[in-house]
C-alpha positions as CSV (number, residue, x, y, z in Angstrom):
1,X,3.5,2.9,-8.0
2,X,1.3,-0.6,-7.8
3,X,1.6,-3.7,-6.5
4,X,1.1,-6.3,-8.9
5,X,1.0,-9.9,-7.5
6,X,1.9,-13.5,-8.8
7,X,-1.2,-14.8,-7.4
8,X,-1.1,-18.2,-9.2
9,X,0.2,-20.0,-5.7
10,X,0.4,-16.3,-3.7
11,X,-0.4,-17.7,0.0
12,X,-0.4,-13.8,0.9
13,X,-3.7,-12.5,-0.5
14,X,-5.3,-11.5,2.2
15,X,-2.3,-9.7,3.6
16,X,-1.9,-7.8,0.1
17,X,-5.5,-6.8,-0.1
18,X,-5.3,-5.4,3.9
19,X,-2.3,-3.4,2.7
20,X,-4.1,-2.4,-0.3
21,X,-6.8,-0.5,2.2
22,X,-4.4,0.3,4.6
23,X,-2.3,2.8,2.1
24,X,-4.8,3.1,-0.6
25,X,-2.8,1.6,-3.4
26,X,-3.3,0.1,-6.7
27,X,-2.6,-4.0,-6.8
28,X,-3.4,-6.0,-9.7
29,X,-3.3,-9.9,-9.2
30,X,-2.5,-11.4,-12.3
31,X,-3.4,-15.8,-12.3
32,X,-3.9,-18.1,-15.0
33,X,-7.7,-19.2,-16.2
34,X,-6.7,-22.4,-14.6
35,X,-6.5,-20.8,-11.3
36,X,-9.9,-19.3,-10.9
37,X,-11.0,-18.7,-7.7
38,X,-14.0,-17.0,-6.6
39,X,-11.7,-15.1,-3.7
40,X,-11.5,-11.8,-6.2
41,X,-15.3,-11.8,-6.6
42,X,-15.5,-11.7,-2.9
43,X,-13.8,-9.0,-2.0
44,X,-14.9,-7.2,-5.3
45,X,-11.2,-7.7,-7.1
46,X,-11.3,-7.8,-11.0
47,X,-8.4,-9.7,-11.8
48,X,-6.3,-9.7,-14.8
49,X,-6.8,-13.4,-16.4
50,X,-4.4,-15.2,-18.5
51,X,-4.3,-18.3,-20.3
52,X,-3.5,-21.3,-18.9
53,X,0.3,-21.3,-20.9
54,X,3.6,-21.8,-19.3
55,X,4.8,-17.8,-17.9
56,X,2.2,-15.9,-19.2
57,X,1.4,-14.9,-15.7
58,X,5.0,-13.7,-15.8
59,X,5.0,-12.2,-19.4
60,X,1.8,-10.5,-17.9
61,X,3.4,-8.7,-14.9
62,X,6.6,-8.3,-16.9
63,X,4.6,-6.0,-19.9
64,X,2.4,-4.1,-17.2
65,X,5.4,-3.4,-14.4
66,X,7.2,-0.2,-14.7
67,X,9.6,1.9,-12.8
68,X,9.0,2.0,-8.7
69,X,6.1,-0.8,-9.1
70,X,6.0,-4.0,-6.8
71,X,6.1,-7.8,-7.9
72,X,4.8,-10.3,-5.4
73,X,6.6,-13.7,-6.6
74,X,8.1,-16.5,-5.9
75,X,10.1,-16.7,-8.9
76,X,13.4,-15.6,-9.5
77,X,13.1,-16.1,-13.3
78,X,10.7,-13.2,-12.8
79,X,12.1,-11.0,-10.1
80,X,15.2,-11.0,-12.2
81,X,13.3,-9.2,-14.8
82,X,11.0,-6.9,-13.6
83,X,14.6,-5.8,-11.4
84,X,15.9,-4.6,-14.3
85,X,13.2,-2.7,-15.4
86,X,13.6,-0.6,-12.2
87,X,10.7,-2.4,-10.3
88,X,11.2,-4.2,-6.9
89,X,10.4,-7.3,-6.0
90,X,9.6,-9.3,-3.2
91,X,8.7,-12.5,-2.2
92,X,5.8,-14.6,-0.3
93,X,7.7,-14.9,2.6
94,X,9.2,-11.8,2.7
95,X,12.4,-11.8,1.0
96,X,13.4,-8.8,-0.9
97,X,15.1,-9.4,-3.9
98,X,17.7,-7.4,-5.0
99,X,20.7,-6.5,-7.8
100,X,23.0,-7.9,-4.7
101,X,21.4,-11.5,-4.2
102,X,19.4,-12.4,-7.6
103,X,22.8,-14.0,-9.2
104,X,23.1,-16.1,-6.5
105,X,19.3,-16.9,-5.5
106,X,19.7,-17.9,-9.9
107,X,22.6,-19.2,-9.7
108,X,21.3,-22.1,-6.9
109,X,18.1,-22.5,-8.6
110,X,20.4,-24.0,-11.4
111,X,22.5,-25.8,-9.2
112,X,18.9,-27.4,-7.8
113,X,17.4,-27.8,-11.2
114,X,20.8,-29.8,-12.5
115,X,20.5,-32.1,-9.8
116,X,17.2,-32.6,-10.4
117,X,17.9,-33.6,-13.9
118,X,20.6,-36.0,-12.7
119,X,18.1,-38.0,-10.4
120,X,19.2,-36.6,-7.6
121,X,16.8,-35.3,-4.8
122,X,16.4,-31.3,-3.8
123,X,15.4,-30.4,-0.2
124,X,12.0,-28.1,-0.7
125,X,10.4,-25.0,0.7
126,X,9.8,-25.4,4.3
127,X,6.2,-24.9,5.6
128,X,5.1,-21.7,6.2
129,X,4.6,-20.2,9.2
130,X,3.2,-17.2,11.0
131,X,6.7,-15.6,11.1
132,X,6.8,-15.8,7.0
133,X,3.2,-14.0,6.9
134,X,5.0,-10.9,9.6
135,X,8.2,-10.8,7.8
136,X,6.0,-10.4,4.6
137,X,4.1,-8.3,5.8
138,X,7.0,-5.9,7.0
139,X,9.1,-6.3,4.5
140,X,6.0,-4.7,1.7
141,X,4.9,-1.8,4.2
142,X,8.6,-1.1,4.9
143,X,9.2,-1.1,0.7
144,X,6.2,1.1,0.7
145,X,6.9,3.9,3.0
146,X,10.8,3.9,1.9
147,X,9.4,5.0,-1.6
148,X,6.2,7.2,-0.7
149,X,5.1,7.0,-4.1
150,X,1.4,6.1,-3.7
């Protein structure tokens, strides 16, 4: 089992890399080249690099997830995927994503992206808070212990 991470707009970094000490488990934060930040030099990360191409962060985690693995993401696109290859996924603020809500959580992102296309306007993320960062936070270590595979 790893944890690999969306990490192109991941605003839960620091949170991983704690629970990456704290349980002594692989994570591999996969970002564009367009993205480069100097945050994996210090704290001695190698990141896997992609090129700057629409999804190839996704096509990234998508090739190198497996059965029992993690995703960190945002995307449903994504977390529809690596589902049915037997991974989990999660996202930033701490939503699990499952086989029983992915339809739906698809399902409205179409809804949004149709109205979008129509001119219409879409009500966006809220700001995150504290609470997102605990529920995150939670949510992984509670994913992690359930499945004792590290």
């Amino acid at each position: 089992m790893k944890i690999l991470v969306d990490a192109d707009a991941c605003p839960v970094k620091e949170i991983i890399l704690n629970i990456k000490r704290k349980y002594n488990i692989e994570v591999m934060f996969v970002c564009s080249l367009s993205h480069y930040t100097n945050f994996y030099e210090l704290n001695n990360i190698k990141p896997v690099y992609v090129d700057d191409v629409f999804q190839s962060a996704d096509m990234a985690i998508i090739n190198k997830a497996v059965k029992g693995d993690i995703i960190v993401t945002g995307d449903y696109g994504l977390a529809a995927m690596v589902l049915s290859k037997g991974a989990y996924a999660i996202s930033f603020d701490g939503r699990v994503f499952d086989n029983e809500n992915i339809d739906g959580l698809l399902n409205k992102r179409h809804q949004n992206m149709k109205l979008l296309r129509s001119g219409s306007r879409v009500k966006g993320p809220s700001k995150r808070s504290k609470e997102d960062d605990y529920r995150f936070m939670a949510s992984l270590e509670k994913m992690l212990i359930s499945n004792k595979k590290f």
